[in-house]
C-alpha positions in Angstrom: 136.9 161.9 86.4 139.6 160.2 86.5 139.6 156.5 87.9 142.8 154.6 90.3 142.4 150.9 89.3 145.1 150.3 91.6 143.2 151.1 94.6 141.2 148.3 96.6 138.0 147.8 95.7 135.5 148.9 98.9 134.1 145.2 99.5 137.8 143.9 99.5 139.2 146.7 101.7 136.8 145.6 104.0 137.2 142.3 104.4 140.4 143.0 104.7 140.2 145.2 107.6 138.2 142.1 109.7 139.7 141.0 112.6 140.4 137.6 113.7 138.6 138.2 116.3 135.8 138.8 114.3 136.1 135.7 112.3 136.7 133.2 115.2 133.8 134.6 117.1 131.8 133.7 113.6 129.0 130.8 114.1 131.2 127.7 112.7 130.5 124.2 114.0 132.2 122.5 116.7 134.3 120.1 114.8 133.0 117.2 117.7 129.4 117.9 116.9 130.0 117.4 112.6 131.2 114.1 114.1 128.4 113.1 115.9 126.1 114.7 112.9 128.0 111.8 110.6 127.6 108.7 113.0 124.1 109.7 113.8 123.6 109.5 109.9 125.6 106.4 109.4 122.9 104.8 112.2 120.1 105.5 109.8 118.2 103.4 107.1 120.6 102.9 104.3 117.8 102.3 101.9 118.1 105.7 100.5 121.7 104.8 99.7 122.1 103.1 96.2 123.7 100.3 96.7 122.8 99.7 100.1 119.5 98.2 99.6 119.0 94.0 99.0 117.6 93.1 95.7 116.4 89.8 95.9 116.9 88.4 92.0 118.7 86.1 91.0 122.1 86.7 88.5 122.1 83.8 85.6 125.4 83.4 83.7 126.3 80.8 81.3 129.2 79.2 81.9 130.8 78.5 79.0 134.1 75.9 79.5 137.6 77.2 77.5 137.3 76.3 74.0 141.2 74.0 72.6 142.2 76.9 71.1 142.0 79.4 74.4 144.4 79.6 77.3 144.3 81.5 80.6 146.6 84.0 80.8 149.0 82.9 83.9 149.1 86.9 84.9 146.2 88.3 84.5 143.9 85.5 84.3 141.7 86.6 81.4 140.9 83.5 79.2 142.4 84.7 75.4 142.7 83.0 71.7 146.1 81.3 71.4 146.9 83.7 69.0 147.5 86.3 72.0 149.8 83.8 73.6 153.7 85.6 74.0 155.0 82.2 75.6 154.9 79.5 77.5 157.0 78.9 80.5 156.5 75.8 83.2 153.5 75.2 81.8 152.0 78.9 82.4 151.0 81.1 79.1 151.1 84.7 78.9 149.5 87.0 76.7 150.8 89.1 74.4 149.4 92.4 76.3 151.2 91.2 80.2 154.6 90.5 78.3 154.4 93.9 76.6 
C-alpha cells in the first residue's frame, strides 16, 4: 500500500480544525488572579528563598595597606604592580588593561 507523506498527519489535522472558540473557552487563568497568586507569595516567609535569610557571622578580612610598588588604577580602581601602570596623568595612574 502505497503511503501520501504529504497528507496531514490525523492529530495535526485536528488540531487544526479547533476553533477559536474552542480554545478561548479553554480553562486558562485570569491574568488578575496570576497577579494576586504572585503578591500573595511575595507576602510569605522568605526563608525558603536563598539569600533571603540573615546569617548572623561575622565576615573577617585582612586589610592589607598598598605596598610602594602598587598603585590604584584611577579607572577601574583595582590596586595593580607598577609594572601594569600605562601612564600617569594629574597625578592619576592607569593600567595597562583600561588604556588598552
Amino acid at each position: 500500500m502505497a503511503t501520501d507523506y504529504d497528507e496531514l498527519r490525523t492529530e495535526v489535522q485536528e488540531s487544526q480544525n479547533d476553533s477559536l472558540e474552542t480554545l478561548k473557552s479553554a480553562n486558562a487563568p485570569d491574568p488578575q488572579s496570576v497577579v494576586r497568586e504572585l503578591d500573595a507569595s511575595d507576602d510569605m516567609d522568605t526563608t525558603g528563598i536563598p539569600g533571603g535569610e540573615f546569617i548572623a557571622e561575622e565576615l573577617v578580612v585582612q586589610v592589607v595597606p598598598q605596598l610602594k610598588d602598587e598603585f590604584t588604577c584611577y579607572s577601574c580602581f583595582l590596586v595593580r604592580h607598577r609594572s601594569q601602570m600605562a601612564r600617569e596623568q594629574d597625578g592619576h595612574a592607569y593600567c595597562i588593561e583600561c588604556e588598552g
